[in-house]
C-alpha positions in Angstrom: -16.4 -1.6 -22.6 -18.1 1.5 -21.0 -15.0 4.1 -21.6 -15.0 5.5 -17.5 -15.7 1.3 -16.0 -12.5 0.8 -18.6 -10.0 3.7 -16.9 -11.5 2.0 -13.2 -10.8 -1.1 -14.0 -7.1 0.1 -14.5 -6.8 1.9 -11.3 -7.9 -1.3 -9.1 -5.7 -3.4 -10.9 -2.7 -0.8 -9.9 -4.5 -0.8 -6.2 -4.7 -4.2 -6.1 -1.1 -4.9 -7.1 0.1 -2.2 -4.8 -2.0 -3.8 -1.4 -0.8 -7.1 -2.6 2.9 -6.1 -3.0 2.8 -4.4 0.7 1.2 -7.4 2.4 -1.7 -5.6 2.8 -4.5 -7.8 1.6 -4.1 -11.7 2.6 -5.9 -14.1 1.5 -9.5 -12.5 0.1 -8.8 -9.4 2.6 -9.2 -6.0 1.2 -12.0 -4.4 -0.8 -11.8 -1.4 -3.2 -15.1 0.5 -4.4 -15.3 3.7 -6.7 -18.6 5.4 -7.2 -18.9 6.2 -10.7 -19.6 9.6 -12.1 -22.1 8.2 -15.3 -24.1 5.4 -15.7 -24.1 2.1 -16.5 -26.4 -0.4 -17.8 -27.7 -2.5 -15.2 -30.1 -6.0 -15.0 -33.5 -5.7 -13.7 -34.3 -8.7 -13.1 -31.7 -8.7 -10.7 -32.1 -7.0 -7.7 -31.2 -7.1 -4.3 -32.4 -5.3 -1.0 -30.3 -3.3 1.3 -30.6 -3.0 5.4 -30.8 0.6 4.8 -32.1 3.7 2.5 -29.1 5.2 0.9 -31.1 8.4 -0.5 -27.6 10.2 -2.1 -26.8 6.9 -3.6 -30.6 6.6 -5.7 -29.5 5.8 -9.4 -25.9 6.0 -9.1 -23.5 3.2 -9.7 -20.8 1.8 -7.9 -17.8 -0.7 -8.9 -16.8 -2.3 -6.0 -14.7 -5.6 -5.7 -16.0 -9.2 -5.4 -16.8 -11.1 -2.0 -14.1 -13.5 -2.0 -12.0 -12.4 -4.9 -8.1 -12.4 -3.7 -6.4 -8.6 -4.5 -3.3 -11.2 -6.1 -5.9 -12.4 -8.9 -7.3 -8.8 -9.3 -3.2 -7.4 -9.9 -3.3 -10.2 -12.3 -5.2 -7.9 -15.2 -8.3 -9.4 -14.4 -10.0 -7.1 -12.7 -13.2 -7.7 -14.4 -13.8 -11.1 -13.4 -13.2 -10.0 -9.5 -15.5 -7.4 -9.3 -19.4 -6.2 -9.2 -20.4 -3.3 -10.9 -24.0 -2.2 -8.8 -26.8 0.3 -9.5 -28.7 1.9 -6.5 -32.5 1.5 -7.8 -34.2 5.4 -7.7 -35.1 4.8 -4.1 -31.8 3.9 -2.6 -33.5 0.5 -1.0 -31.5 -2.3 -3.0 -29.4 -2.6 -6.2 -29.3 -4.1 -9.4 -26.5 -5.9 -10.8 -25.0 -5.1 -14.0 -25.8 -8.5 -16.7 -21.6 -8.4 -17.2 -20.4 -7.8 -14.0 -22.3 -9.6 -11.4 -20.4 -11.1 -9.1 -21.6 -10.6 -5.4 -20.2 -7.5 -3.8 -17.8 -7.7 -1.2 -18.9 -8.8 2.3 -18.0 -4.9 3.5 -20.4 -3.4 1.0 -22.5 -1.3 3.2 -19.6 0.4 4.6 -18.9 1.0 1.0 -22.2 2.7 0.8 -22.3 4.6 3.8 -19.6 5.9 3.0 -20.5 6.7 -0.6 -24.0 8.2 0.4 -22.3 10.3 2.9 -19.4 11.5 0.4 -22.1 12.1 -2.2 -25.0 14.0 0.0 -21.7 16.7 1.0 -20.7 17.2 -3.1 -17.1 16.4 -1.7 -15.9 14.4 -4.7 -14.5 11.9 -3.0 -15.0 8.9 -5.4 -12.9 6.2 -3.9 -13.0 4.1 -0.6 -10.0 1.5 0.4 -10.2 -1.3 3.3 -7.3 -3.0 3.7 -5.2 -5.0 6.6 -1.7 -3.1 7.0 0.4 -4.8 9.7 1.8 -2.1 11.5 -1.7 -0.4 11.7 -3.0 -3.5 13.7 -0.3 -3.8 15.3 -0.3 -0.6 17.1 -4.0 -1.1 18.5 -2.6 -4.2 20.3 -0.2 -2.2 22.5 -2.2 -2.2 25.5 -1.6 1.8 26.7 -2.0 2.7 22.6 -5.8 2.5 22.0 -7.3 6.6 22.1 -6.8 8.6 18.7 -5.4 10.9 20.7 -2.1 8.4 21.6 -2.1 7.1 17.9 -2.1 10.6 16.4 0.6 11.9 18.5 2.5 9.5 17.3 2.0 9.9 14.3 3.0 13.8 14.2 5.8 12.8 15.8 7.0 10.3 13.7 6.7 11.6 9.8 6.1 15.2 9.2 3.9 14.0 5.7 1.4 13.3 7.8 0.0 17.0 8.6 0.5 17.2 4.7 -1.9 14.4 3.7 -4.0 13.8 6.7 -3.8 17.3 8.5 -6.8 16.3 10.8 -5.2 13.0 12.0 -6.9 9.7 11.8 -9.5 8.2 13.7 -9.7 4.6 16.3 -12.4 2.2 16.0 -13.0 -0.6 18.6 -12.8 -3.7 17.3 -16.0 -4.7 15.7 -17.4 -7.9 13.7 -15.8 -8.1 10.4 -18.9 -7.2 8.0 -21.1 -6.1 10.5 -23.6 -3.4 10.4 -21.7 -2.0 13.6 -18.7 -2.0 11.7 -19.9 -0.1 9.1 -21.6 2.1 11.2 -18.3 2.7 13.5 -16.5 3.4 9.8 -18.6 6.1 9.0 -19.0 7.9 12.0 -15.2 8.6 12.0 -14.8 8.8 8.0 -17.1 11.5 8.6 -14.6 13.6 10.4 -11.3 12.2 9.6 -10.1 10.6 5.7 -8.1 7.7 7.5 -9.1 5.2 10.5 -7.7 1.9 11.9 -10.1 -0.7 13.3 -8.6 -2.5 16.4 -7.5 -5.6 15.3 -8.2 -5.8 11.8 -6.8 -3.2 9.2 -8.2 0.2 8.0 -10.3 2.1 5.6 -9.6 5.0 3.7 -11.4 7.3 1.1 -10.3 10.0 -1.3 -10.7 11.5 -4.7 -9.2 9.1 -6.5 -7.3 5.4 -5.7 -4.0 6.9 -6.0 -4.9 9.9 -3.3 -6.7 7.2 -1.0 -3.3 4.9 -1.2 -1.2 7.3 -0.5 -2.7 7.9 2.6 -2.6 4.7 3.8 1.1 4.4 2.8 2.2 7.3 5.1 0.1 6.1 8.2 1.5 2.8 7.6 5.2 4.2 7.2 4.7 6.5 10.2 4.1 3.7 12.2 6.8 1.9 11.1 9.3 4.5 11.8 7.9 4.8 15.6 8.4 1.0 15.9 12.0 1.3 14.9 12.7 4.2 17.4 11.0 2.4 20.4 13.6 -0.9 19.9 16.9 1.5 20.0 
């Protein structure tokens, strides 16, 4: 096996088992994608377009997680057979499938690549992007008077002081939007842009970092902040 694909493959299996454990990723919710620094071999006869140029993204490849794979399968130690491992053609118009693992991408890809093109056009190094459903997350957004960044971050502050260590800028609030949708992914990357955290209104959250481990721990403190503020508020 490709020696970097091998050490990826063993970081999404730890994600995976970690969204699974926390409740995060029901049924086939959740996707995981980590844009790899060398290449891989790739099929081409087996190409697909895209709805948009990603120019940063031209020959690069990206391991994302299947559409439809369940993150309880994946924590198995199968990783490979729940994931696609994708190469941006030298345009950034489509991708090509690698012959081993071509599974179709997740349903949330071009988030995944927005987000990628984006991470890769600044040199940030930020390798790894997380969308998940964490309960407390979506649960906030339905509080009718709880919808602004601004309420959700003050809360935030105010409930764990590890949040103005790992997410120092706060986090940003999407409306809720189409699972999948263009919109969505759209929405995504206009806050990822600014912030490394935000919750979509009814749905669950994405997340990006240097590694898996960095973008989880992100999420965990959000998550754990919110949980503390809901245990306050019934006293």
């Amino acid at each position: 096996m490709h020696k970097e694909l091998a050490g990826v493959f063993e970081n999404i299996i730890s994600a995976a088992d970690l969204l699974y454990r926390h409740g995060w990723a029901e049924a086939y919710a959740g996707n995981i994608s980590y844009r790899m620094a060398s290449p891989f071999s790739f099929d081409k006869n087996d190409h697909t377009d895209l709805p948009d140029r990603f120019e940063n993204l031209a020959c690069k490849t990206i391991m994302i997680t299947s559409s439809g794979s369940r993150m309880r399968h994946i924590a198995s130690g199968n990783a490979s057979d729940y994931c696609s491992v994708i190469t941006v053609n030298d345009k950034g118009t489509g991708y090509y499938r690698s012959a081993e693992y071509n599974k179709n991408p997740s349903s949330e890809l071009v988030a995944h690549l927005l987000l990628h093109n984006e991470y890769e056009k600044r040199q940030s190094g930020y390798r790894a992007v997380v969308h998940c459903h964490p309960e407390n997350m979506v649960a906030l957004l339905n509080i009718p008077d709880i919808k602004t960044a601004e309420a959700v971050n003050k809360i935030l502050f105010s409930s764990h002081s590890e949040i103005r260590l790992l997410l120092p800028e706060g986090i940003g609030i999407i409306g809720h939007k189409t699972p999948g949708s263009y919109e969505l992914a759209l929405a995504v990357l206009n806050e990822l842009k600014k912030k490394d955290l935000a919750i979509i209104e009814k749905h669950g959250c994405f997340s990006a970092g240097i590694t898996l481990d960095e973008v989880l721990d992100k999420i965990e403190v959000v998550e754990k902040a919110i949980k503390i503020y809901f245990r306050t508020r019934q006293k």
